[in-house]
C-alpha positions as CSV (number, residue, x, y, z in Angstrom):
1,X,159.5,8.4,142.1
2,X,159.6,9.6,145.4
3,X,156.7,10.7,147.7
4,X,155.9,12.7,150.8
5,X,154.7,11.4,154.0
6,X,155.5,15.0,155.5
7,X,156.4,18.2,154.1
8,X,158.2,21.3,155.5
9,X,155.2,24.2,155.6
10,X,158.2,27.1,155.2
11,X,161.3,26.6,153.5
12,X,165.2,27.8,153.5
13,X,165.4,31.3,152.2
14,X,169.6,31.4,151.6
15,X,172.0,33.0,152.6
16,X,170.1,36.6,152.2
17,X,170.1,38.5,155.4
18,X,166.4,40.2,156.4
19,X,166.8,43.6,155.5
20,X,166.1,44.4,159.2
21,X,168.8,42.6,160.5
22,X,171.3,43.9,157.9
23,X,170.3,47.8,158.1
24,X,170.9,46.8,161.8
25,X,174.4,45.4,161.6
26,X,175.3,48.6,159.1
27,X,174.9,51.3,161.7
28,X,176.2,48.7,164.8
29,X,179.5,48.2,162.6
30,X,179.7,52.2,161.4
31,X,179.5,52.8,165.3
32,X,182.3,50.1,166.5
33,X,184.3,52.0,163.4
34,X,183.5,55.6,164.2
35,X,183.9,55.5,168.7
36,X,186.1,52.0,169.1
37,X,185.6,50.5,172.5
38,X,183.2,53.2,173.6
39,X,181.3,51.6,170.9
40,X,181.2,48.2,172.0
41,X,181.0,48.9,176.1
42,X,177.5,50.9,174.7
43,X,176.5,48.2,172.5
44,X,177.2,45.4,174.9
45,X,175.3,47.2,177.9
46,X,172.4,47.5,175.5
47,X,172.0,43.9,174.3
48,X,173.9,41.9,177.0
49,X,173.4,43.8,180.1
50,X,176.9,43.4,180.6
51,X,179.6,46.1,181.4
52,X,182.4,45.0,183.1
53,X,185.6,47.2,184.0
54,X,187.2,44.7,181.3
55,X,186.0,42.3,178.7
56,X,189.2,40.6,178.3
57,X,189.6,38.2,181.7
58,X,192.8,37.9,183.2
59,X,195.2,34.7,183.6
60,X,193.8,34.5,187.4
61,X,190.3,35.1,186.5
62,X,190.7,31.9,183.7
63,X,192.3,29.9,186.2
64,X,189.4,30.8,189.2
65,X,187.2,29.8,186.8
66,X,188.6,26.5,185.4
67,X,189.0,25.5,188.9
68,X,185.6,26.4,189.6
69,X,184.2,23.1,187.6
70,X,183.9,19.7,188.8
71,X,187.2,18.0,187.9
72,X,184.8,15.3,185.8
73,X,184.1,18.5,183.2
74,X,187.6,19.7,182.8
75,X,188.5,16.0,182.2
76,X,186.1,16.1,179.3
77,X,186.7,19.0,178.1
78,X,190.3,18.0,177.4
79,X,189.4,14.3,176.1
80,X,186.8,16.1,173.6
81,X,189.8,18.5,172.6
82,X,192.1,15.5,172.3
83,X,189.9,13.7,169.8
84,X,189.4,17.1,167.9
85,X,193.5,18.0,167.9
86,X,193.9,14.6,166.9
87,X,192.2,14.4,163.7
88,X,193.1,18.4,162.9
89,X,197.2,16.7,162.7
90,X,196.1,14.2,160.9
91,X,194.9,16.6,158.3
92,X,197.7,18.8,158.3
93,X,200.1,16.0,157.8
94,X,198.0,14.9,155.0
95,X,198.9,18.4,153.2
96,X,202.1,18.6,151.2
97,X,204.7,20.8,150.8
98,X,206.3,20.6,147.2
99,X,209.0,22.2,145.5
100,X,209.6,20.7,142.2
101,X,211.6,21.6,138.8
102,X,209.5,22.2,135.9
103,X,212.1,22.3,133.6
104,X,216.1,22.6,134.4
105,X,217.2,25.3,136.5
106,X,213.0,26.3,137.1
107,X,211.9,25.5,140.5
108,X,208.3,25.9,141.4
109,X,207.0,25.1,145.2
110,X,204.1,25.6,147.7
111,X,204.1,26.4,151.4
112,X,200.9,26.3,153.7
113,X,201.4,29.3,155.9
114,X,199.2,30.4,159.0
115,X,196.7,33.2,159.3
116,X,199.3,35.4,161.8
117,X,195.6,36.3,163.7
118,X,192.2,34.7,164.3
119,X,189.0,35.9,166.3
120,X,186.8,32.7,167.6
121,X,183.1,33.2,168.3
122,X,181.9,30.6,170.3
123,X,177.7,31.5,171.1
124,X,176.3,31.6,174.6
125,X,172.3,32.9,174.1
126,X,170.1,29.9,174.4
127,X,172.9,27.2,175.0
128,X,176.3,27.7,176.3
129,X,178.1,26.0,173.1
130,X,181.5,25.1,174.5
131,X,182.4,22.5,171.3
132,X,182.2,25.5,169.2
133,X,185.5,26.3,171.5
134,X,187.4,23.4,170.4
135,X,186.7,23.5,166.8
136,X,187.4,26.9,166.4
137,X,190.5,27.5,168.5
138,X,192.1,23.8,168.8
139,X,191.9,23.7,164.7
140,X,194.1,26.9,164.4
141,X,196.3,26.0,166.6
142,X,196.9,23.3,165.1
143,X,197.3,25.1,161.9
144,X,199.9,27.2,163.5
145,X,198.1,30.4,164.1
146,X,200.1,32.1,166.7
147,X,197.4,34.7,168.5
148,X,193.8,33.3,168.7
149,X,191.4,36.1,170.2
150,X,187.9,34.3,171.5
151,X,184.9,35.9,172.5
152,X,181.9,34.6,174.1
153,X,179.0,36.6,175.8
154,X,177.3,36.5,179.3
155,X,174.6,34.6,180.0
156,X,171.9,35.5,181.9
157,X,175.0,38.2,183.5
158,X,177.1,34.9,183.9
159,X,180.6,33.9,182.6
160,X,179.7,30.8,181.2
161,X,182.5,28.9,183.1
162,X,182.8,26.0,181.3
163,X,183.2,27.8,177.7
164,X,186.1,29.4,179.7
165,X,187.2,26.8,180.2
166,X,187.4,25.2,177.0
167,X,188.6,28.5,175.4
168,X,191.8,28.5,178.0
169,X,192.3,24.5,177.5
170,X,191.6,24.8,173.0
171,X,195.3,27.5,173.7
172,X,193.0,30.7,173.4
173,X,195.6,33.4,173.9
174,X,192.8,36.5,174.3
175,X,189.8,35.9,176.5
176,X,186.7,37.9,176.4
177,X,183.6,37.8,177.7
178,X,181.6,40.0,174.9
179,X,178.7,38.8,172.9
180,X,177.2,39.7,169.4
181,X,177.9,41.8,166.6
182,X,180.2,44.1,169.1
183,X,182.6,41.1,169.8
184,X,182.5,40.5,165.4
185,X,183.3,44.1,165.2
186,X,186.0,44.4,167.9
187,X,187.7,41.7,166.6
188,X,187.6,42.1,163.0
189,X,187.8,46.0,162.9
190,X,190.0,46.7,165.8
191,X,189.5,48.9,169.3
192,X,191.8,51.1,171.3
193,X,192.5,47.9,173.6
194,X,192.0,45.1,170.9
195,X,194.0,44.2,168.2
196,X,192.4,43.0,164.7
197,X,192.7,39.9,163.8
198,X,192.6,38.5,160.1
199,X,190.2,36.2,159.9
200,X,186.7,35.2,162.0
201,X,185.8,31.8,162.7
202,X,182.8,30.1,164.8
203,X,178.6,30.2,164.3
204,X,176.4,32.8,165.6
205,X,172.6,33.9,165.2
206,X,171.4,35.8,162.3
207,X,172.9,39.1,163.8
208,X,176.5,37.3,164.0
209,X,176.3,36.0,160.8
210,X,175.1,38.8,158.7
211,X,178.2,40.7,160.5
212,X,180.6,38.3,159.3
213,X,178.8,38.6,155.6
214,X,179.3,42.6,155.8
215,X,183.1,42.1,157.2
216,X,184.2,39.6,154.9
217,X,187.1,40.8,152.6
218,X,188.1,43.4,155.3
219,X,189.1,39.8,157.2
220,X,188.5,36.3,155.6
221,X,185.8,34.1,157.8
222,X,184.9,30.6,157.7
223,X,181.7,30.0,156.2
224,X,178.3,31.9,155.8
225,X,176.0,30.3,158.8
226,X,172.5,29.1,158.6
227,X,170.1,27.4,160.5
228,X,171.9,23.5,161.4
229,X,170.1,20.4,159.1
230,X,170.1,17.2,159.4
231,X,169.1,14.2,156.6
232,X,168.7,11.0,157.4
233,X,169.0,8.4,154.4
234,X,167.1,5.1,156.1
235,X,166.2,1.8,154.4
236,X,163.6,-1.2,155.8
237,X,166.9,-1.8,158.2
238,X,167.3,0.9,160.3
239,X,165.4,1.3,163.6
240,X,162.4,3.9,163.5
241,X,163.0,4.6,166.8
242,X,166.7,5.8,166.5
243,X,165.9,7.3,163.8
244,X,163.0,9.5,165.5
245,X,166.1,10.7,168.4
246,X,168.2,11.4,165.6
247,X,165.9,13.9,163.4
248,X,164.9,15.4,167.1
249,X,168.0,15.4,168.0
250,X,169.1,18.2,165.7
251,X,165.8,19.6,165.4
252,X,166.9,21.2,168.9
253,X,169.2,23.4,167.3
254,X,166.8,26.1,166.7
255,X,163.1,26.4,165.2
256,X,164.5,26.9,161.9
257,X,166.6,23.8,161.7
258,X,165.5,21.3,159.0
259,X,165.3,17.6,159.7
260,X,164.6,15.2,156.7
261,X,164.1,11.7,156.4
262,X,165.0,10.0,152.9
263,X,163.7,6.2,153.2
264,X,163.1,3.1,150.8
265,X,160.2,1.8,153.2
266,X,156.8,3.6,153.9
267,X,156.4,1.4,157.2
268,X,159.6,2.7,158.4
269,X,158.5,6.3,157.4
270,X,155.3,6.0,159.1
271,X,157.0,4.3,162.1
272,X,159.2,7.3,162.4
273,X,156.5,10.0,162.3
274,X,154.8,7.9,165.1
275,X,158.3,8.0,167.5
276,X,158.7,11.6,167.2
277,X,154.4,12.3,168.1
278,X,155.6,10.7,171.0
279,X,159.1,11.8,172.1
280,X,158.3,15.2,171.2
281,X,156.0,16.4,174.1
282,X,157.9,14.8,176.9
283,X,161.5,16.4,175.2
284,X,163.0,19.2,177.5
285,X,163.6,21.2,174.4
286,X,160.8,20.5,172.6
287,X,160.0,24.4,172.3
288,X,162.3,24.9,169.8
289,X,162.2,21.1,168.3
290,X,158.4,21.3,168.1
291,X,158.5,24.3,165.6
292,X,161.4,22.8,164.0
293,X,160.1,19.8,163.1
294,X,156.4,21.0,162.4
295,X,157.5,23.6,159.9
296,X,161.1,22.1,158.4
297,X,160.6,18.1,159.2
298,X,159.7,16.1,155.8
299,X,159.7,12.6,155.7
300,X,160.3,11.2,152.0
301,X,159.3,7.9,150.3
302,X,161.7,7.3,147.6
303,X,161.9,3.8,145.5
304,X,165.6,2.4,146.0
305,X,168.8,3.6,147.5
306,X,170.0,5.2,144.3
307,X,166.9,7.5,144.4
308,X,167.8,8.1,148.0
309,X,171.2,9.3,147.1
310,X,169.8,11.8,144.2
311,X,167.4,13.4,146.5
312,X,169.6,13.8,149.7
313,X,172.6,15.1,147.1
314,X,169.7,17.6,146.1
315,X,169.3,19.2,149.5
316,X,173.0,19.3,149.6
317,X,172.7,18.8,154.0
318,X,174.9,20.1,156.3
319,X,175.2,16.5,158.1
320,X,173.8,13.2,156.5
321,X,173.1,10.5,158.5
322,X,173.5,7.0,156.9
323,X,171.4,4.3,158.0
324,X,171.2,1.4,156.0
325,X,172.6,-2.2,155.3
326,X,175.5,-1.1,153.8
327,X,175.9,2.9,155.2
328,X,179.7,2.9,153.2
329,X,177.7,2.6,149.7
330,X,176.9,6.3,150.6
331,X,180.8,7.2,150.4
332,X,180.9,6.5,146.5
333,X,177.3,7.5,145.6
334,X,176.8,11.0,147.6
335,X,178.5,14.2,146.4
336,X,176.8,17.5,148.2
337,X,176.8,16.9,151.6
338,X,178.8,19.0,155.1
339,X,179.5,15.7,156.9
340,X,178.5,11.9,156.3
341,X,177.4,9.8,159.5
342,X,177.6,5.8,158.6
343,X,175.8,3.4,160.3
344,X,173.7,3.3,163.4
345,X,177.0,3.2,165.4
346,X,177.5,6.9,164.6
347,X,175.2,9.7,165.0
348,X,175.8,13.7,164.4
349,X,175.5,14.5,167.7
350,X,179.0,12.7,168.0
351,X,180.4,15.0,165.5
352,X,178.5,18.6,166.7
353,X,180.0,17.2,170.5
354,X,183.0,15.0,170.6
355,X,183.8,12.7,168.3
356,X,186.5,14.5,166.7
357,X,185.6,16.0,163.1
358,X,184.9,19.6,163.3
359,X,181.4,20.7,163.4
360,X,181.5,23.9,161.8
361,X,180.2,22.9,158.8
362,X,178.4,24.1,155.6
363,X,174.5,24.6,155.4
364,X,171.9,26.0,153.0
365,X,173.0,23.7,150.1
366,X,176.5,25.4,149.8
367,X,178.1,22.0,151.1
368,X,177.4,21.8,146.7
369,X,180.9,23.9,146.7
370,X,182.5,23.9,149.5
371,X,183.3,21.6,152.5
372,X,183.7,22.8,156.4
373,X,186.0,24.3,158.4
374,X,189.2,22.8,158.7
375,X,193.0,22.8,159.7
376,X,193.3,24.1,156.1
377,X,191.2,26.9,156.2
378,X,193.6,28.6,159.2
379,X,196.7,28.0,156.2
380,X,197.0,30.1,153.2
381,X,198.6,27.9,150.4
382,X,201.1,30.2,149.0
383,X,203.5,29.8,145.9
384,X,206.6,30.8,145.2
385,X,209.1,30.9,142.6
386,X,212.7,30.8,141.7
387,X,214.4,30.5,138.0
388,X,218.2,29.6,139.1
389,X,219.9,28.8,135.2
390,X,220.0,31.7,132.9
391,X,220.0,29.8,130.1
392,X,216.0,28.8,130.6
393,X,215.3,31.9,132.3
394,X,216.2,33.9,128.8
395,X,213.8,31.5,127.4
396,X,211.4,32.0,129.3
397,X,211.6,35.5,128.6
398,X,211.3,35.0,124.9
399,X,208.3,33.0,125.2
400,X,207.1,36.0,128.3
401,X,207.7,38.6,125.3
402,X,205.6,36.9,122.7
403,X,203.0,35.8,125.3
404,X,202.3,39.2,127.1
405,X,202.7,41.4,123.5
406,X,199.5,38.8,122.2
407,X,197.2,40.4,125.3
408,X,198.6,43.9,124.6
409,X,200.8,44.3,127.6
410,X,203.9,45.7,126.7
411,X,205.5,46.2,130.4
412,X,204.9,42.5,131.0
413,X,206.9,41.6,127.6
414,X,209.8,44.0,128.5
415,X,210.8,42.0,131.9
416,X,210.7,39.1,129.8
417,X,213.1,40.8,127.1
418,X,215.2,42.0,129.6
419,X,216.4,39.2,130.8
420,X,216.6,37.7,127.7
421,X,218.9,40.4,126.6
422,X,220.7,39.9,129.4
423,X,221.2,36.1,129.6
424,X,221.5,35.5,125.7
425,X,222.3,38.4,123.9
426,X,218.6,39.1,122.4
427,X,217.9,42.9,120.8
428,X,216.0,45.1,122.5
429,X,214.1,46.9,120.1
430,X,212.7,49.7,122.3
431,X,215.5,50.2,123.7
432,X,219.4,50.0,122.9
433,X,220.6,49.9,126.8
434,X,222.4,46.7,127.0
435,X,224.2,47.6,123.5
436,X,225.3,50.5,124.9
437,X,226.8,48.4,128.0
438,X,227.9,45.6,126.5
439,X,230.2,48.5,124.0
């Protein structure tokens, strides 16, 4: 039976957008529709200060800026993208292309084709996220995508250089420097001077994300973003004091971000609380890990590790840290989670930063039905079809006939009668055409 040594004083409200916010996005998205770029220059000088001759940055402006960086950042920038390309092949190798035949002279086969267009958003606002870069735009490149269109915004009236940078280096072929709902509307609905692109990828706050919600099925997107989580599963092993950086660690996300701790020992718990009382007021971000942690932080006594698993599978987290004697255990008992962390070896902030496993991942208990972005999302998995012996494709047509005429749709029936008259001599009783020819 498990037991609280903390509890969260507000709690996730879904996916639902504040009504605010979504009346908001309604009339910014009618305007991007109705006046184009005029549109988004207005809406970008309103919320970005930012109005420059062009959004879109030329070759020499990229490479001004790349060269702008100390060497030592670049360098990173490309190790981090290295790791994250890496493991994106690795996926795509892992996915199959088949052709196979069913029956003689019936082939059946898959292909994984690329999105032909993608629009990256990678957020600027209260950090300049430049991982979001490479997990966004090195994945579909990967996948094959063959125009990648990223936005970021200004900040503070500044190119963020270094998200440049890793835009340019992730094989960005578009580069704008345009923020908010006007860069998810220019990208996903199209400008005099910007191209639409099929699908959106890449985090946002609540403005970005409720755009994405309003456009999606006019362009495919990702996921639906919340607020990052973290829960750490801990037993009398782990150390309270990495498990105090861990929980603030992601707690600096945002004031909204959840941080749990599932654990088997009450000293460990109480250890833990006792760590962050401490870090907390000393941690250069601790105004928005404060909040977090005061409002979403619960720390959760449970009885054994099998407990530990049910309760973490219930809040279905967005990253799971594993910290126990035998963190692998989790692999075969957890089922609802965005990403598993194992050991003490291996914290999130590898993954959100460099490690190699895309971040973009899902939250608000939807990682119950569906996992994160990956080289698979940029490729559709397409069928196709081909029936090569006439002999099984008039029998097929047969069974087509009897099979459609059961729901009521005759049209169906008749293209399998056709070619069943056609291949094997069957009547056609609506119709005596192949009589006729064949007399």
């Amino acid at each position: 039976m498990s037991r609280s040594l903390k509890s969260a004083t507000t709690s996730a409200t879904g996916f639902a957008a504040d009504e605010t916010v979504a009346t908001t996005v309604r009339g910014l998205l009618a305007d991007v529709r109705e006046r184009g770029d005029a549109a988004v220059r207005a809406l970008s000088a309103r919320f970005d200060h930012w109005e420059p001759e062009s959004f879109r940055l030329s070759d020499a402006q990229i490479a001004e800026l790349v060269t702008s960086l100390d060497p030592q950042v670049v360098e990173d920038i490309r190790t981090v993208q290295a790791n994250v390309r890496r493991f994106a092949e690795a996926q795509k190798a892992s996915m199959s292309e088949i052709e196979v035949e069913t029956q003689p002279g019936v082939f059946l086969g898959q292909k994984h084709v690329p999105v032909q267009a993608v629009g990256a958003y990678v957020p600027g606002g209260r950090y300049p996220l430049t991982a979001s870069a490479h997990m966004t735009i090195v994945t579909a490149k990967v996948a094959g995508v063959p125009r990648v269109v990223a936005c970021t915004p200004p900040i503070r009236g500044e190119i963020p250089a270094a998200t440049i940078a890793a835009m340019h280096l992730a094989g960005a072929d578009e580069i704008y420097v345009l923020g908010g709902v006007q860069a998810i509307a220019a990208m996903s609905i199209g400008t005099e001077t910007l191209a639409p692109v099929d699908m959106l990828a890449g985090p946002g706050n609540a403005y970005v994300a409720e755009a994405k919600r309003q456009l999606f099925g006019e362009v495919g997107i990702d996921l639906f973003a919340g607020p990052t989580e973290v829960l750490v599963v801990a037993d009398h092993t782990a150390d309270p004091f990495v498990v105090a950086v861990d929980l603030l660690s992601q707690a600096e996300h945002g004031p909204d971000s959840p941080a749990v701790l599932v654990t088997t020992s009450e000293d460990l718990g109480n250890a833990v609380l006792g760590h962050i009382a401490q870090i907390l007021p000393g941690m250069p971000t601790g105004d928005i890990a404060g909040p977090a942690w005061r409002d979403h932080g619960q720390v959760i006594v449970v009885d054994d590790l099998a407990e530990a698993y049910r309760v973490a599978d219930g809040f279905a987290s967005e990253h799971v840290q594993i910290l126990t004697e035998d963190p692998r255990e989790a692999l075969e008992q957890m089922h609802a989670y965005g990403a598993l962390f194992l050991g003490e070896g291996t914290c999130v902030s590898y993954g959100d930063k460099v490690i190699g496993t895309n971040h973009v991942l899902p939250t608000r208990g939807a990682a119950r039905y569906t996992g994160g972005l990956w080289v698979g999302m940029y490729l559709r998995t397409v069928t196709y079809q081909e029936v090569r012996d006439q002999d099984a494709s008039a029998e097929l047509g047969v069974l087509c006939g009897r099979a459609a005429r059961v729901e009521l749709f005759e049209g169906h029936a008749r293209s399998g009668d056709v070619r069943a008259a056609k291949y094997a001599g069957a009547q056609l009783p609506w119709t005596d055409h192949y009589q006729r020819v064949q007399a």
